[in-house]
C-alpha positions in Angstrom: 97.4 52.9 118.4 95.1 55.1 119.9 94.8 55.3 123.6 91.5 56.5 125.6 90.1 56.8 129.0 88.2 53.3 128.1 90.8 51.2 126.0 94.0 52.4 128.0 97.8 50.8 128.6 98.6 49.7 132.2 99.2 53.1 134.6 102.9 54.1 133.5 103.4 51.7 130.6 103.6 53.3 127.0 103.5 57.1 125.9 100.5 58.7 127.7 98.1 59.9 124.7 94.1 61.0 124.3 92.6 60.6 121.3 95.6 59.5 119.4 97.3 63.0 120.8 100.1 63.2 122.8 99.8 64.1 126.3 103.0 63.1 127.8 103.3 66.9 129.4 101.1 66.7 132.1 104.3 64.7 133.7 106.4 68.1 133.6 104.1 69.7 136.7 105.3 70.0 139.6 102.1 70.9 141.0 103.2 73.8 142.7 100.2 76.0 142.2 101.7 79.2 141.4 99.6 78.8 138.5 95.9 79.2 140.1 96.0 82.5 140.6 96.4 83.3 137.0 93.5 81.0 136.1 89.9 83.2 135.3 88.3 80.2 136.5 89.6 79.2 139.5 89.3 82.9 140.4 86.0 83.1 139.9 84.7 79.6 141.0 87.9 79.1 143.7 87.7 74.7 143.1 90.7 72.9 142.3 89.6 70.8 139.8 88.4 73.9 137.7 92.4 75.5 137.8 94.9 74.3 135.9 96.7 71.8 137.9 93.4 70.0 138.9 92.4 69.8 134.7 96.4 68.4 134.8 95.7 65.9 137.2 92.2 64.7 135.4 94.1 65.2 131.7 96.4 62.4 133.3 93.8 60.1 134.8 91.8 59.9 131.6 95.1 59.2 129.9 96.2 56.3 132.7 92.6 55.2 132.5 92.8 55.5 136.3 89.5 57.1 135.8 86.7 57.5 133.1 85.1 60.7 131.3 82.5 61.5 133.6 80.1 64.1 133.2 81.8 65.7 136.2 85.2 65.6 134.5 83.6 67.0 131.1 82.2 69.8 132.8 85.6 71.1 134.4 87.3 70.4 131.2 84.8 72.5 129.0 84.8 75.0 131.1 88.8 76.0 130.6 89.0 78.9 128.4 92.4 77.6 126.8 93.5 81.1 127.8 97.0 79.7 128.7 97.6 82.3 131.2 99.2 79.3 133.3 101.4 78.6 130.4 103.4 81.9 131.4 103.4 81.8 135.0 104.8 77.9 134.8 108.3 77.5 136.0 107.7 73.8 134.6 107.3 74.9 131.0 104.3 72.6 130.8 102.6 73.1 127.7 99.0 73.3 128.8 97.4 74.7 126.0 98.1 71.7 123.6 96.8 69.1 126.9 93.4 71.0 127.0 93.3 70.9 123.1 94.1 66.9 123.3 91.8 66.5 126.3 88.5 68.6 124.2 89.1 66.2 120.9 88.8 63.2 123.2 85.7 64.5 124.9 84.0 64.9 121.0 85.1 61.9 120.6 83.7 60.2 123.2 80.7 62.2 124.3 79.5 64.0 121.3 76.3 65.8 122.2 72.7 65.4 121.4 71.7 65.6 118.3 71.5 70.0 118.5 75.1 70.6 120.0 76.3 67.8 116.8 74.3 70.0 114.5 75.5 73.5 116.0 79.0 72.2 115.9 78.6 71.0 112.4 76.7 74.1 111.3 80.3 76.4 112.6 83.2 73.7 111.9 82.3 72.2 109.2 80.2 74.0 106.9 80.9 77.8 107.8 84.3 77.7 108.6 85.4 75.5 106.1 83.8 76.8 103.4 84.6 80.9 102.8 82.0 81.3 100.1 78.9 79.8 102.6 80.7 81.8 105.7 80.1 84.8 103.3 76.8 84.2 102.5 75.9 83.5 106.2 77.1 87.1 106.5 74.8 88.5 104.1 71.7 87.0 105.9 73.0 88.8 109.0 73.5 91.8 107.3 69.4 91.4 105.8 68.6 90.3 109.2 69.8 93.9 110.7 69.2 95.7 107.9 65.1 94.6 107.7 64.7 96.0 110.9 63.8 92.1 112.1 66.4 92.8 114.5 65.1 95.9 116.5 61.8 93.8 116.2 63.0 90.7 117.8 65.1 92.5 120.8 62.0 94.9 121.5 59.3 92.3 121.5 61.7 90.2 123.6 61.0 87.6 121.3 64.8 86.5 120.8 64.9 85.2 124.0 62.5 82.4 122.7 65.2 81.4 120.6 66.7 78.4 121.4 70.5 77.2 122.3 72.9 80.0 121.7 71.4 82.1 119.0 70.3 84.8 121.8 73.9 84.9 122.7 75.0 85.2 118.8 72.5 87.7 118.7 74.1 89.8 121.8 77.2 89.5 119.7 76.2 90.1 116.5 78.1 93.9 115.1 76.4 95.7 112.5 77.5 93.3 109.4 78.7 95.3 106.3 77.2 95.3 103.1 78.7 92.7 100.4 80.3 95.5 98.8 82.2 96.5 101.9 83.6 92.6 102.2 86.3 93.0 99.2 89.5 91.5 100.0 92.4 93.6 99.8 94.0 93.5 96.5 95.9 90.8 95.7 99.2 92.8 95.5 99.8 96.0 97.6 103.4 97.2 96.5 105.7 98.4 99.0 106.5 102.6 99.5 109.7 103.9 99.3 112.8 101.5 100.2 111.8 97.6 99.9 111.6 95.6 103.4 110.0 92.2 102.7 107.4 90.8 100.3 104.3 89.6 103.1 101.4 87.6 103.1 98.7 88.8 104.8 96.1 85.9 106.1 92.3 87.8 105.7 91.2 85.3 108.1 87.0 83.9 108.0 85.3 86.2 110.5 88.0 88.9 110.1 87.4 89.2 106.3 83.0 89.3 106.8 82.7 91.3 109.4 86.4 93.6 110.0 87.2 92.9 106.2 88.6 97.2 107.3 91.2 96.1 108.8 92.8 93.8 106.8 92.6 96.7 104.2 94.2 98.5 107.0 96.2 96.2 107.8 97.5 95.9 103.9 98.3 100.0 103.7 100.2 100.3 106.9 102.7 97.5 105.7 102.7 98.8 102.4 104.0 102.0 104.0 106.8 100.5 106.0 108.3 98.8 102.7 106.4 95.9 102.2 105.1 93.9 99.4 102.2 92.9 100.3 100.2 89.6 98.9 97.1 88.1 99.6 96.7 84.5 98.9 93.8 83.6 96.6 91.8 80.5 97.7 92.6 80.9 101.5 90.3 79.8 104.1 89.9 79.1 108.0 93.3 78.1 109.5 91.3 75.8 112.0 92.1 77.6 115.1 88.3 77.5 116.3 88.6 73.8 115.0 91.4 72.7 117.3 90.1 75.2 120.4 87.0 73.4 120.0 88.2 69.3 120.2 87.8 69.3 116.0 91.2 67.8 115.5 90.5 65.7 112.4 89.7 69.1 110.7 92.0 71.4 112.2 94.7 69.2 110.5 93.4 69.5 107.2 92.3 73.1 107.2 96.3 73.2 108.8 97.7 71.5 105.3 95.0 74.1 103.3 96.7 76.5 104.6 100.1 75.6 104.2 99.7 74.9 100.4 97.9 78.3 100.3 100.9 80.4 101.4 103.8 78.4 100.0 102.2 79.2 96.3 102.8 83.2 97.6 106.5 83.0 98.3 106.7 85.5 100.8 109.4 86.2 103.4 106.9 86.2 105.9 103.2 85.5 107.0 101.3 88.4 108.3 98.3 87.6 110.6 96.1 90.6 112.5 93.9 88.2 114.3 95.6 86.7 117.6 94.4 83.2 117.8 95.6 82.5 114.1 98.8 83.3 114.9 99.3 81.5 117.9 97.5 78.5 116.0 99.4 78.9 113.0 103.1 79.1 115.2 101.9 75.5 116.5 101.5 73.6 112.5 104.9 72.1 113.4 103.5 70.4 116.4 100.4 69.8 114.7 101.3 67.9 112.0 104.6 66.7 113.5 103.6 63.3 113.1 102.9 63.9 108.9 105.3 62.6 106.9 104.5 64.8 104.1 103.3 68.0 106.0 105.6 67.8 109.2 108.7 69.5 107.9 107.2 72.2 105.5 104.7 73.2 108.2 108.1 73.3 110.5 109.2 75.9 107.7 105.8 77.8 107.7 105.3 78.3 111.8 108.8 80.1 111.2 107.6 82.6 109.0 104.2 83.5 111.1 104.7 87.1 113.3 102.0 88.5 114.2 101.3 92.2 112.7 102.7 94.1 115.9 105.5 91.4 116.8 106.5 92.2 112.9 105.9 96.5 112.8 107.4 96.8 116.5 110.9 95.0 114.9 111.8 98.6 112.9 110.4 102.4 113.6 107.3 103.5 112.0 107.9 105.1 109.0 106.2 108.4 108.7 104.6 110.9 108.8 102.1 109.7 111.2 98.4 111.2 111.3 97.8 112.8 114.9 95.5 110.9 116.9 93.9 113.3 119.5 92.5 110.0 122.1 93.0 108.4 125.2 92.9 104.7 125.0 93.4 101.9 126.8 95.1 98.7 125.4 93.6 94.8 126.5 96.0 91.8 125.7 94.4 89.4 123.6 95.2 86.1 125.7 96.7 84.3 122.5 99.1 87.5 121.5 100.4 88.0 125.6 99.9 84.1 126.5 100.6 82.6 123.3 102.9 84.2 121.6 104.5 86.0 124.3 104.1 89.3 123.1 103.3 92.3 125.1 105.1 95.0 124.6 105.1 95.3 121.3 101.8 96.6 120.7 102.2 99.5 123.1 105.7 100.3 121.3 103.2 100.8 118.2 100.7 102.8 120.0 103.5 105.3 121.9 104.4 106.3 118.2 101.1 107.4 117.3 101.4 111.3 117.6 98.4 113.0 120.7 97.3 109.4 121.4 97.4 108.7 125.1 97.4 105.3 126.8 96.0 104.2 129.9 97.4 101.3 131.5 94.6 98.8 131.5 94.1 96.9 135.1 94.6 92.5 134.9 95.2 93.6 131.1 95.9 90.3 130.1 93.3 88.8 131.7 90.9 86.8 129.5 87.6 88.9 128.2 85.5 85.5 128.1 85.4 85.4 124.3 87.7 82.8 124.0 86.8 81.1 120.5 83.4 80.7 120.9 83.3 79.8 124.6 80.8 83.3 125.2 78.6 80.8 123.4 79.3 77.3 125.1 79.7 78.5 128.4 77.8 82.2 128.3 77.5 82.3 132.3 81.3 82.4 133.2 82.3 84.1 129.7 79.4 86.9 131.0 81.2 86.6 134.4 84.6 87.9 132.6 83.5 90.4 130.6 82.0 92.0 133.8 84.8 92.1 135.3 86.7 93.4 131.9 84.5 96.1 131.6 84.9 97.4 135.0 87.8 97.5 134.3 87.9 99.3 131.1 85.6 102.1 132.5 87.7 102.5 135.4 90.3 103.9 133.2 88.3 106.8 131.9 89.6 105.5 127.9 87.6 106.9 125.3 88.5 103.7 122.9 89.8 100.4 124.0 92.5 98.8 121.4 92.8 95.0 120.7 94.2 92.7 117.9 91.5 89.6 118.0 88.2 89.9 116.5 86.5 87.7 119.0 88.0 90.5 121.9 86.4 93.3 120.1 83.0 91.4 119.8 82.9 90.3 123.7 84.0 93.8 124.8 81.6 95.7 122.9 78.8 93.8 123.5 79.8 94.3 127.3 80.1 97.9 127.1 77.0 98.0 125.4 75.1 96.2 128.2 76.5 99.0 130.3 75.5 101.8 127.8 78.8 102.9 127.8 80.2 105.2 124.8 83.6 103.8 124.5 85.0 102.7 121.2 86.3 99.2 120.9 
């Protein structure tokens, strides 16, 4: 039975749940706040209620019914990035991230928006995302939308910041879109060079494949080179990561089961994924669909095979030769590769290979960029607060390029150092 703030079991009787989801975890805290200073938010904003004990404590109200979803309470829920920075400070093991995610599906349950934020979310969740072929073509009227010139027209006249909601903010974001001919998959078999190490499947991913569709091509050569077979699923779509970030449960399941059928057809040894909140996402599908009696064992078997592409390279030497890279770079922790996946220094293993590349230790590198999913669009005033302080950062190092592994990282960054008319490469 499903369990809300307003139709709740007596305070400590039966399993503590929000929206149907468990949330039984907020009882591991100890509340010992070693947590808070690891939290962007209640570093920038300093209120207990915005850090992650003080969500704890409202998570577990809401779930008691010892109090209702307030606007108040909304508003310091939204506001968590789902960074899960506190996830790796906790001596507890409390397993924030999947609390926020239950405590975000029972605020679309319950307070959905006006009729613009139900269309917006609509527009991104369910049409784009879950359908590749309309995500593509919503990429082609960005790339006419550049390409006409009816960009430079709007940002000199001033006139996009008549537009309403969050399409200035899209706009700020928006990268030079390439053309439809530069948004071919990879093929659907790259054989592996020289001797044989694994036969891979590589996940494209939605916004990876419009607008970095590169570096999946990338992506595909440099496993190719270090003995892989590489496969790309036909027919794959969104894994629902944005869906489950954003409170969309009911469709983060079923893009979750997509998915699952997708890859099983491939029958690889392992899933490759270049774009950091997949992979953490697609590590959780056991927990996800635990409760599936058809899924919940074969998505047990598929969050197994997931590594993410540096967690997977780092586990042998680089086969060479490697090209010389004459650069200084610095390197910026995607929060869901360092946070939630635990990986950190794999990707500098990678990097210290490259031959004349030089890396410069990025200050609070693992310190959320404000991208977040798209909370540089929900919540634009802290996510611009973040990136401020990211940037800083970054230029503080001297870095000619900045190197990441989430598309949403590279977006946020860029557009930051372009605000500062910065040259550095992202």
């Amino acid at each position: 039975m499903e369990t809300t703030a307003h139709e709740s079991l007596p305070v400590g009787a039966g399993p503590l749940t929000l929206h149907g989801l468990s949330v039984e975890g907020v009882n591991q805290c100890v509340h010992c706040g070693l947590c808070l200073a690891y939290c962007p938010t209640f570093s920038e904003l300093g209120t207990e209620m915005d850090s992650p004990r003080g969500r704890i404590f409202l998570i577990k109200s809401l779930a008691e019914g010892r109090m209702s979803l307030s606007d108040s309470t909304v508003r310091h829920l939204s506001l968590c990035l789902d960074c899960r920075a506190c996830e790796t400070v906790c001596p507890a093991g409390v397993p924030y991230g999947r609390l926020i995610e239950a405590a975000k599906a029972e605020i679309e349950h319950r307070q959905p928006g006006g009729p613009v934020r139900r269309l917006f979310r609509w527009l991104n969740f369910g049409l784009l995302l879950g359908h590749p072929r309309l995500l593509a073509l919503a990429a082609s009227g960005a790339r006419f939308y550049q390409a006409s010139g009816l960009q430079r027209l709007a940002r000199r006249t001033g006139l996009i910041r008549l537009l309403p909601g969050t399409l200035p903010a899209w706009d700020a974001l928006l990268p030079p879109v390439p053309a439809k001919s530069e948004r071919v998959p990879p093929p659907s078999v790259t054989p592996a060079e020289g001797p044989r190490r694994a036969r891979v499947a590589l996940l494209t991913g939605c916004i990876q494949s419009v607008i970095f569709g590169a570096h999946n091509h990338a992506t595909a050569r440099v496993l190719a080179k270090n003995g892989c077979d590489v496969v790309v699923p036909e027919g794959q779509g969104c894994c629902g990561a944005l869906n489950a970030h954003g409170g969309d449960h009911a469709r983060a399941v079923a893009m979750a089961r997509t998915t699952i059928e997708t890859f099983e057809r491939a029958r690889a040894d392992v899933v490759i994924v270049n774009t950091s909140g997949c992979g953490a996402h697609m590590k959780a599908y056991g927990h996800l669909l635990a409760d599936d009696r058809v899924y919940a064992e074969r998505a047990g078997r598929f969050a197994a095979s997931v590594r993410d592409l540096a967690e997977f390279l780092a586990s042998e030497p680089l086969r060479g030769p490697l090209s010389s890279v004459p650069l200084t770079c610095t390197y910026h922790d995607p929060c869901h590769v360092v946070h939630g996946q635990k990986i950190k220094s794999e990707p500098r293993q990678l990097l210290a290979q490259i031959p004349g590349l030089r890396i410069v230790e990025l200050n609070e590198s693992d310190w959320c960029c404000g991208s977040a999913g798209i909370y540089n669009l929900t919540q634009p005033e802290m996510a611009t607060r973040l990136l401020h302080r990211k940037v800083g950062h970054v230029l503080a190092t001297g870095a000619e390029a900045v190197v990441t592994a989430n598309p949403g990282c590279i977006l946020q960054i860029q557009a930051g150092l372009e605000a500062h008319n910065a040259t550095v490469r992202v």
